[in-house]
MMTF fields as JSON, N, C-alpha, C and O atoms, coordinates in Angstrom:
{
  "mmtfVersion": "1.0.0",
  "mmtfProducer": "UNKNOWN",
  "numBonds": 475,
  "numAtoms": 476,
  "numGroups": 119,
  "numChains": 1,
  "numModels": 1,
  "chainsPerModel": [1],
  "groupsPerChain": [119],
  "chainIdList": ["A"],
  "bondAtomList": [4, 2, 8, 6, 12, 10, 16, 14, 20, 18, 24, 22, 28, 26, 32, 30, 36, 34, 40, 38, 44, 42, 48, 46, 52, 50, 56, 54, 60, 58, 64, 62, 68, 66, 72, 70, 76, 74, 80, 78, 84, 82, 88, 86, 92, 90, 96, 94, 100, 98, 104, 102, 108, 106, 112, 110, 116, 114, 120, 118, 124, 122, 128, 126, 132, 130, 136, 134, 140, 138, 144, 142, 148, 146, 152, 150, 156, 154, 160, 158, 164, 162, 168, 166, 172, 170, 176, 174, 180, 178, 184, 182, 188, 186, 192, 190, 196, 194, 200, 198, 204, 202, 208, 206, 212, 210, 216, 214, 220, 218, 224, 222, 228, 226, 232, 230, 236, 234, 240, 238, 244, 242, 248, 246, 252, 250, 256, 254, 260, 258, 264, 262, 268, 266, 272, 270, 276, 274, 280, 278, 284, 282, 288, 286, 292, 290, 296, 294, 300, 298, 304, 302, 308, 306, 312, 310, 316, 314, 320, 318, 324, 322, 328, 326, 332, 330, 336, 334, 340, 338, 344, 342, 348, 346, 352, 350, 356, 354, 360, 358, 364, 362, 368, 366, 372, 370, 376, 374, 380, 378, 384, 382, 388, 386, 392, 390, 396, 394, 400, 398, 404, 402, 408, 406, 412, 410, 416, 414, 420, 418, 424, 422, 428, 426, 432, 430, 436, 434, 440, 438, 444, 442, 448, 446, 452, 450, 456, 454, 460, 458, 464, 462, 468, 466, 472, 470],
  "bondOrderList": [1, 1, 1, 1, 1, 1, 1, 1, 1, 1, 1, 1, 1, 1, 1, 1, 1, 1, 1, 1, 1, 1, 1, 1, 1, 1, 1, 1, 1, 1, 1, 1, 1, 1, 1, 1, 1, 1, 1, 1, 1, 1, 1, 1, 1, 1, 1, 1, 1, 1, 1, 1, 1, 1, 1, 1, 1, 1, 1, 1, 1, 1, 1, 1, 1, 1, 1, 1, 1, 1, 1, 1, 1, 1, 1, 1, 1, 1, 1, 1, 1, 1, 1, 1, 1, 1, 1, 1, 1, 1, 1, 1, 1, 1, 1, 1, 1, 1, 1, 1, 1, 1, 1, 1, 1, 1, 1, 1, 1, 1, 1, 1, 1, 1, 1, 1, 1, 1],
  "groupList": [{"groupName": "UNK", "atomNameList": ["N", "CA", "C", "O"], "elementList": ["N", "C", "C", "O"], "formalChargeList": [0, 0, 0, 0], "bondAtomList": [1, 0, 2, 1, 3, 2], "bondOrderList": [1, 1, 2], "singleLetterCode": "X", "chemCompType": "L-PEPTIDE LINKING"}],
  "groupTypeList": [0, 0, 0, 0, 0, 0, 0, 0, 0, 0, 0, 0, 0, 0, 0, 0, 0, 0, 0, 0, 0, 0, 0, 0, 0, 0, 0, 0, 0, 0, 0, 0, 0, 0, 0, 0, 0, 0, 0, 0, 0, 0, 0, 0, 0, 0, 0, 0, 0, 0, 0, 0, 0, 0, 0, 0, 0, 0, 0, 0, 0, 0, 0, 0, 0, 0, 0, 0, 0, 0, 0, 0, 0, 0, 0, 0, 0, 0, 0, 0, 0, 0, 0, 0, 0, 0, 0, 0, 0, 0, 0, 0, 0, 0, 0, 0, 0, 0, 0, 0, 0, 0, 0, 0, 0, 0, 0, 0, 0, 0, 0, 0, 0, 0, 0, 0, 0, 0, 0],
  "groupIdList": [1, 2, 3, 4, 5, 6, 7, 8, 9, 10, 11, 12, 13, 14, 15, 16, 17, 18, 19, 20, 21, 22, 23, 24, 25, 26, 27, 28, 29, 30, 31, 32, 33, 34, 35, 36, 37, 38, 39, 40, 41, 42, 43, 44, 45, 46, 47, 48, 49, 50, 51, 52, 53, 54, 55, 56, 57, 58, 59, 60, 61, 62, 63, 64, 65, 66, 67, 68, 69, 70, 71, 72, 73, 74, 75, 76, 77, 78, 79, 80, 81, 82, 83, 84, 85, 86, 87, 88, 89, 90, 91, 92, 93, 94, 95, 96, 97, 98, 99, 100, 101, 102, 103, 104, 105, 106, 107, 108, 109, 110, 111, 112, 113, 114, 115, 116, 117, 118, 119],
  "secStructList": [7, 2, 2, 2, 2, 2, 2, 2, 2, 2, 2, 2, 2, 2, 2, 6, 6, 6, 1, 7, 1, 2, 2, 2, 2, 2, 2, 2, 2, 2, 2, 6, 1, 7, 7, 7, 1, 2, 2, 2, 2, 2, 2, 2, 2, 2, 2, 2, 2, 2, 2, 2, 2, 2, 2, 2, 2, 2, 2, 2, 2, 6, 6, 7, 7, 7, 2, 2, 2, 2, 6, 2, 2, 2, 2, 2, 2, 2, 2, 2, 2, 2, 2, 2, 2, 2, 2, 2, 2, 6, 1, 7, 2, 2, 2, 2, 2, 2, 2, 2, 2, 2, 2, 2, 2, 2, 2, 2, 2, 2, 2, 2, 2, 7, 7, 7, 7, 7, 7],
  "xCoordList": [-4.473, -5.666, -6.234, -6.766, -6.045, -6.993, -6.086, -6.806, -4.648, -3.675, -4.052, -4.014, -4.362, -4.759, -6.079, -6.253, -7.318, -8.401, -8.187, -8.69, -7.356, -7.102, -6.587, -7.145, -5.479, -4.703, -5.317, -5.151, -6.211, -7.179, -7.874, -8.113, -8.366, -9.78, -8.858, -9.388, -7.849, -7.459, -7.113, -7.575, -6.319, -5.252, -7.04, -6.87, -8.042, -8.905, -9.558, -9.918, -9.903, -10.088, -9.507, -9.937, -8.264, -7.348, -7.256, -7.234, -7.219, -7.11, -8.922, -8.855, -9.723, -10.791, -11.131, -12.214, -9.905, -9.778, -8.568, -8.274, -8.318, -7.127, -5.915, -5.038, -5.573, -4.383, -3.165, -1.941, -3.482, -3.061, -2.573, -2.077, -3.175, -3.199, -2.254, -2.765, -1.4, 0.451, 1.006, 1.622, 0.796, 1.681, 1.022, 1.883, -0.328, -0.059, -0.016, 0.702, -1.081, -0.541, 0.821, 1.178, 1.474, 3.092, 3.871, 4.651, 3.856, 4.758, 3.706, 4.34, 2.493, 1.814, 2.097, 2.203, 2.29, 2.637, 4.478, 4.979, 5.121, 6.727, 6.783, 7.208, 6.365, 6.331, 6.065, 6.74, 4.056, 3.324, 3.44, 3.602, 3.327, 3.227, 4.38, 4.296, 5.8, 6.941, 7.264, 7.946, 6.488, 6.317, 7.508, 7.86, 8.287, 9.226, 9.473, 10.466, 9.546, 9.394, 8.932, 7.758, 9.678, 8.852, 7.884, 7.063, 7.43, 6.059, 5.164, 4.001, 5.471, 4.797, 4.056, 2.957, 5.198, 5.11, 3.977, 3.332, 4.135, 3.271, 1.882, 0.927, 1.681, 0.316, 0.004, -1.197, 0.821, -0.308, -0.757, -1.949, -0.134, -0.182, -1.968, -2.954, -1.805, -2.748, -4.309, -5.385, -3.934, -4.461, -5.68, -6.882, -4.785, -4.683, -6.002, -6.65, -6.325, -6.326, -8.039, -8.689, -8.782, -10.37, -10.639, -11.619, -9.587, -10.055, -10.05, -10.604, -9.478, -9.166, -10.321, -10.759, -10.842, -12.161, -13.351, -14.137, -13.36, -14.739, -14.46, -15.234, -13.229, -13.026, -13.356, -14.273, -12.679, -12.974, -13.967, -14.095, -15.016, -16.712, -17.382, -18.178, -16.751, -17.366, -17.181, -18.139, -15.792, -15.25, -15.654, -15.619, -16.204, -16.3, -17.834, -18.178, -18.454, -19.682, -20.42, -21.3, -19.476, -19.318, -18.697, -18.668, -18.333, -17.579, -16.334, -16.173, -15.583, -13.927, -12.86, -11.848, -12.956, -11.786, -12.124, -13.206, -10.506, -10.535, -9.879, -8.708, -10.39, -10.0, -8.973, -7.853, -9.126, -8.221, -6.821, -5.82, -6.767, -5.171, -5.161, -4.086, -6.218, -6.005, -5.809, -6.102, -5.619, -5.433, -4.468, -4.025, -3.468, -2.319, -1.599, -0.633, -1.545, -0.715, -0.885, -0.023, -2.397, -2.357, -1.582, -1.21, -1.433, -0.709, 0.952, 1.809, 1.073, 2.597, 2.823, 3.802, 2.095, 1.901, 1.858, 2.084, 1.552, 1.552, 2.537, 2.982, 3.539, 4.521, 6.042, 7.184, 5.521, 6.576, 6.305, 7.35, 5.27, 5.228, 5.443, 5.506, 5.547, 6.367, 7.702, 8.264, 8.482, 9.678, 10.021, 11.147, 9.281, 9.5, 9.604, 10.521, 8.9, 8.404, 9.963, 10.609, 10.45, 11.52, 12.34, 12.952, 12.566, 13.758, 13.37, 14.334, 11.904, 12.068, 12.525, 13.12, 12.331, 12.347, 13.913, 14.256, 14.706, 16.284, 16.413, 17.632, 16.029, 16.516, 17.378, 16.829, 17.998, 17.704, 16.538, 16.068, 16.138, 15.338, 15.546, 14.596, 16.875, 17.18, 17.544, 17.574, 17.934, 17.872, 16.373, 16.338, 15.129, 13.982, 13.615, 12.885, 14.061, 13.169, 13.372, 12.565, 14.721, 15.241, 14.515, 14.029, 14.588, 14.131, 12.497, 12.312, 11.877, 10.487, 10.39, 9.885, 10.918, 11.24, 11.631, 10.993, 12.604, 12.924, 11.896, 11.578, 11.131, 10.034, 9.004, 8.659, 8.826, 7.307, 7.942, 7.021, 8.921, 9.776, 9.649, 9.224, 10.177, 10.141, 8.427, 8.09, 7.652, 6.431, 5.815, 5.214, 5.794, 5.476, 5.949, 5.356, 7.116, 7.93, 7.217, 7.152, 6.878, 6.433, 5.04, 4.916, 4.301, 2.907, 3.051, 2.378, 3.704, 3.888, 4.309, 3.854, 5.324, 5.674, 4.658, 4.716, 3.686, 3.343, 1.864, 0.797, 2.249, 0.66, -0.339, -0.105, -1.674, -2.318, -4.077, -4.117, -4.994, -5.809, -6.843, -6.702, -7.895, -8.803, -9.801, -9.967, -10.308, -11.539, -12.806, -13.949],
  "yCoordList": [-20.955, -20.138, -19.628, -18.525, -20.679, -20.342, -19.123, -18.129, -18.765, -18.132, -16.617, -15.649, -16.403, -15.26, -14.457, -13.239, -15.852, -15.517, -14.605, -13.51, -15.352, -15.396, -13.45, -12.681, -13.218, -12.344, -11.284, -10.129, -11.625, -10.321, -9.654, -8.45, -10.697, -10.461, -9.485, -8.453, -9.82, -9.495, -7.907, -6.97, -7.577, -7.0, -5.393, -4.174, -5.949, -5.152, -4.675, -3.501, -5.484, -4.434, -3.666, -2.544, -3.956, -3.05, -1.491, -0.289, -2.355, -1.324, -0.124, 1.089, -0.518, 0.238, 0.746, 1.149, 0.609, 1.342, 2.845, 3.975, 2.024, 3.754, 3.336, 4.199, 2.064, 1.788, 1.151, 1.101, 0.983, 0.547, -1.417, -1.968, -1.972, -3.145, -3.505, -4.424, -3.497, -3.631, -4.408, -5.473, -3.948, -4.152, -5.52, -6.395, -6.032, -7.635, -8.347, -9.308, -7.551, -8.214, -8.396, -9.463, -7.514, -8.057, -8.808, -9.519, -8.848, -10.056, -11.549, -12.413, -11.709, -13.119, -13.159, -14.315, -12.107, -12.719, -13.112, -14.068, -12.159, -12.662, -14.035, -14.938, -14.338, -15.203, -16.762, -17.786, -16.185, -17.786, -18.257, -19.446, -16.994, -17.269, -17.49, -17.752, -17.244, -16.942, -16.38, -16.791, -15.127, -13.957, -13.246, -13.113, -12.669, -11.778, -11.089, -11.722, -10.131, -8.544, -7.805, -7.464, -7.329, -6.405, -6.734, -5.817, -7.882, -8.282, -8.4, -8.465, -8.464, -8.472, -6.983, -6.774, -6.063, -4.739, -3.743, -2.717, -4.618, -3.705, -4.734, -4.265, -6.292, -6.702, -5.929, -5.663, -5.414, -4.551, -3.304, -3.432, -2.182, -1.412, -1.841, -1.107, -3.048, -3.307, -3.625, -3.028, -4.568, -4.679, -3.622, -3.849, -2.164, -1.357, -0.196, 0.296, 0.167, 0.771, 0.787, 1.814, -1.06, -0.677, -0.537, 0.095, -1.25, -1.359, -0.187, -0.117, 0.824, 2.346, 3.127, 3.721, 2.969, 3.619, 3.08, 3.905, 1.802, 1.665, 2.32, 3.012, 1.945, 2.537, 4.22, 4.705, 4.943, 6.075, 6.721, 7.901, 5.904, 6.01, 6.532, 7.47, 5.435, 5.356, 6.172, 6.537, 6.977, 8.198, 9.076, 10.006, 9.568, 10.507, 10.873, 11.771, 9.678, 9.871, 10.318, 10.985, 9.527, 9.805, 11.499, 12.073, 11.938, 13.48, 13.248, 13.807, 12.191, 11.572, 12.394, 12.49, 12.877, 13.15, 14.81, 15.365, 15.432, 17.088, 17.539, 17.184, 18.183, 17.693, 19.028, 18.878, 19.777, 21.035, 20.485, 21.187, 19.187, 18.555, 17.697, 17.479, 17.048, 15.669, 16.337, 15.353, 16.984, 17.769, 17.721, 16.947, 18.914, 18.321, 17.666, 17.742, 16.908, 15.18, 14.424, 13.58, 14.571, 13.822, 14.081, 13.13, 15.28, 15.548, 15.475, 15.243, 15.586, 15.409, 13.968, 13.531, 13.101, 11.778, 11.017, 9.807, 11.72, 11.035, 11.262, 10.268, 12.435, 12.541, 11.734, 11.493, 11.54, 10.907, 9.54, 8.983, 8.933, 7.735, 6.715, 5.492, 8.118, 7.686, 7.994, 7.197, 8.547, 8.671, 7.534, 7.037, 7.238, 5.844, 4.747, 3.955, 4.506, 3.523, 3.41, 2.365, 4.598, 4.481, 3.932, 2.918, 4.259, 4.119, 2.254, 1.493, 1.688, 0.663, -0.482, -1.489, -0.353, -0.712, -1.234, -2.237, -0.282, -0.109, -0.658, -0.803, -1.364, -1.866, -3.21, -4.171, -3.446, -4.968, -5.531, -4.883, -6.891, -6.856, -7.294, -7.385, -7.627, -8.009, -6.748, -6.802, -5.135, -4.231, -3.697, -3.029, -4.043, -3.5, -4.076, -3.403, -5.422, -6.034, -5.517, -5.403, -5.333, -4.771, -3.285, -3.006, -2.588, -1.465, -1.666, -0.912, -2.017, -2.472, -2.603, -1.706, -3.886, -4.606, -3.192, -3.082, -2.406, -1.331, -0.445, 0.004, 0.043, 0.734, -0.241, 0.521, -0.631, -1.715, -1.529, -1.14, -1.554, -1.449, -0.402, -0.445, 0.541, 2.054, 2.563, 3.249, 2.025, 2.636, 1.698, 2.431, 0.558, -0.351, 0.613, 1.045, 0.715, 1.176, 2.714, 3.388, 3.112, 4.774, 4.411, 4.721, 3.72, 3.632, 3.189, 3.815, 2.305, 1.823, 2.921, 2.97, 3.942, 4.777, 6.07, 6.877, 6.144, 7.613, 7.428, 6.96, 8.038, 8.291, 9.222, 10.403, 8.781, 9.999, 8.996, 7.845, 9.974, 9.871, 9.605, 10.169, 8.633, 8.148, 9.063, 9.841, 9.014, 10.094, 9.524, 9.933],
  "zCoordList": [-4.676, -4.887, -3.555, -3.425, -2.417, -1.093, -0.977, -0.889, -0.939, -0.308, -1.045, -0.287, -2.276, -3.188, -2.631, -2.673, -1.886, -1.612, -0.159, 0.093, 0.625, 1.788, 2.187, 2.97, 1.375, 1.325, 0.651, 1.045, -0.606, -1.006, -0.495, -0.586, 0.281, 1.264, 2.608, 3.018, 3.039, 4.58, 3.933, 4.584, 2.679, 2.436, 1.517, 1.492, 1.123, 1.048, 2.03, 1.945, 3.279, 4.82, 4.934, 5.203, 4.774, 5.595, 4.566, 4.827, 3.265, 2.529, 2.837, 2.64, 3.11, 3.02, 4.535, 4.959, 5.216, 6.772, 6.482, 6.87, 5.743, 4.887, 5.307, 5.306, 5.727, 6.455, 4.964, 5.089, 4.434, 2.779, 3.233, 4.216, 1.598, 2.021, 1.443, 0.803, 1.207, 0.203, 1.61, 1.569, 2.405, 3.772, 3.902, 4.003, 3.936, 3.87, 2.25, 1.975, 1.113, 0.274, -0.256, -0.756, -0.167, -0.78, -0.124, -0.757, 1.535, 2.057, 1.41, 0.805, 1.545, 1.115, -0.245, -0.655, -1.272, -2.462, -2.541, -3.134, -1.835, -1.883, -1.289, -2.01, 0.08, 1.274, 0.892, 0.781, 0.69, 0.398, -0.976, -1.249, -2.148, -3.255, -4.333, -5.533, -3.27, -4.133, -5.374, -6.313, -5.135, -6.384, -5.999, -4.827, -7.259, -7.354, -6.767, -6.407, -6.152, -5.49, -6.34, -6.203, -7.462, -8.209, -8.601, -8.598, -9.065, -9.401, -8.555, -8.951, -7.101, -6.346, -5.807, -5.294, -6.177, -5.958, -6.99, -6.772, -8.143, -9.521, -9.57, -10.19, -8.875, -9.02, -7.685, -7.634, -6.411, -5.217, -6.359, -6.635, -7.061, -7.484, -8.588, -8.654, -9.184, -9.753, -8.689, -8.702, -8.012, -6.917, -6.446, -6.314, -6.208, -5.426, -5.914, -4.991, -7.226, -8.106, -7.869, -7.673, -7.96, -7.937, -6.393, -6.0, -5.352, -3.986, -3.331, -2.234, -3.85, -3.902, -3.722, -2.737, -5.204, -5.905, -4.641, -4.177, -4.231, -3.725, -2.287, -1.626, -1.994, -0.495, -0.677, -0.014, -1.468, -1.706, -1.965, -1.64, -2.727, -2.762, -1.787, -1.746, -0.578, 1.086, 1.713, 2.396, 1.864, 2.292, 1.725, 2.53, 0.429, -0.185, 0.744, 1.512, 0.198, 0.954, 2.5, 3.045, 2.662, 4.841, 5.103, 6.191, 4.058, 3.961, 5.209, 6.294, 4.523, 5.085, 4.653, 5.347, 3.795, 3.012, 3.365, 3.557, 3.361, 3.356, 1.891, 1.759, 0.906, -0.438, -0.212, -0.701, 0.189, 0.24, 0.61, 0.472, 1.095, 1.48, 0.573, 0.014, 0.212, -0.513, -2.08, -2.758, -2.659, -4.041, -4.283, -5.132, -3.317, -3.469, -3.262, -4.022, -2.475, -2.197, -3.175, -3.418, -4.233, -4.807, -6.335, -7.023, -6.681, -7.707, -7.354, -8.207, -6.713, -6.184, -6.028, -6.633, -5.316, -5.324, -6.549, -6.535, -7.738, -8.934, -9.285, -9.859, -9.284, -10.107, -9.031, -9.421, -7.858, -7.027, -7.754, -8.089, -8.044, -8.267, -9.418, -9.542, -10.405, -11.599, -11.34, -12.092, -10.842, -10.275, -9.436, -9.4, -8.938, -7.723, -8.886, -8.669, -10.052, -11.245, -11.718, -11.639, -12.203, -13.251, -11.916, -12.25, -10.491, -9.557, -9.127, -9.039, -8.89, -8.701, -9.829, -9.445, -10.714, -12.348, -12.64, -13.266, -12.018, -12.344, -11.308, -11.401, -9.804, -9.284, -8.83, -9.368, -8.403, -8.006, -7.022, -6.086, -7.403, -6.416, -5.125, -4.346, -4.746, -3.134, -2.285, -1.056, -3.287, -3.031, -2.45, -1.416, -3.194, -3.459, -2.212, -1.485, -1.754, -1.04, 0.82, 1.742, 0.715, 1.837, 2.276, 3.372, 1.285, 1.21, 1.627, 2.583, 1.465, 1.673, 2.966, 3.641, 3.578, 4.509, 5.819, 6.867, 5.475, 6.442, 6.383, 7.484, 5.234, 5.252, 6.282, 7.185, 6.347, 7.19, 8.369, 9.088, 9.035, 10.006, 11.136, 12.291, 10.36, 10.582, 11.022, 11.987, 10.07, 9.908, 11.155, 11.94, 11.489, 12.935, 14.218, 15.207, 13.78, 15.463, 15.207, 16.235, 14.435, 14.316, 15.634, 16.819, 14.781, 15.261, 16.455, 17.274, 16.896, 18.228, 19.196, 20.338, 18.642, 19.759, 19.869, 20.796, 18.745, 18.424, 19.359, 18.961, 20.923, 21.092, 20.929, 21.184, 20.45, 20.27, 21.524, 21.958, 21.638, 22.235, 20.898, 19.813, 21.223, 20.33, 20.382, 21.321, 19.644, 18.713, 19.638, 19.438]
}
């Protein structure tokens, strides 16, 4: 239970900095909690859904968001993501997990090499 508290709590900061919190909740649910992969993958998705809404509240409000970009990413984003649904679904999951695993990877060494000057 501490490990659920622990990981909700870290994995909703992050999520309400815009940085998405999948990246620690799903290794603590594969890792500490010895959850599936895919199950681990569709409770972030559940997860994901109210911590979203409040983070998005905050941004909406602060006038964060540029909706003229965010419109369409987000309709395209939905239909990628039922496409991603039916493709993770059919997977295996030592396939799924790898795949994950190189995604977090890629996206570290991105940020690490990509400089930009702070705001």
């Amino acid at each position: 239970m501490l490990v659920s508290v622990i990981a909700g709590l870290l994995s909703g900061v992050i999520s309400g900095m815009g940085i998405g919190g999948g990246a620690v909740l799903i290794p603590a649910l594969t890792f500490f909690l010895k959850i599936e992969q895919h199950t681990a993958q569709c409770t972030n998705l559940y997860y994901f859904i109210p911590t979203a809404i409040a983070a998005l509240v905050i941004h909406i409000k602060n006038k964060n968001i540029e909706f003229k970009t965010a419109v369409p990413i987000t309709v395209f984003g939905i239909i990628g993501a039922v496409l991603g649904s039916f493709i993770a679904v059919n997977m295996p999951t030592k396939l799924l997990r790898r795949i994950f695993a190189v995604f977090l990877f890629l996206m570290g060494i991105s940020q690490i090499m990509t400089k930009k000057s702070d705001s």
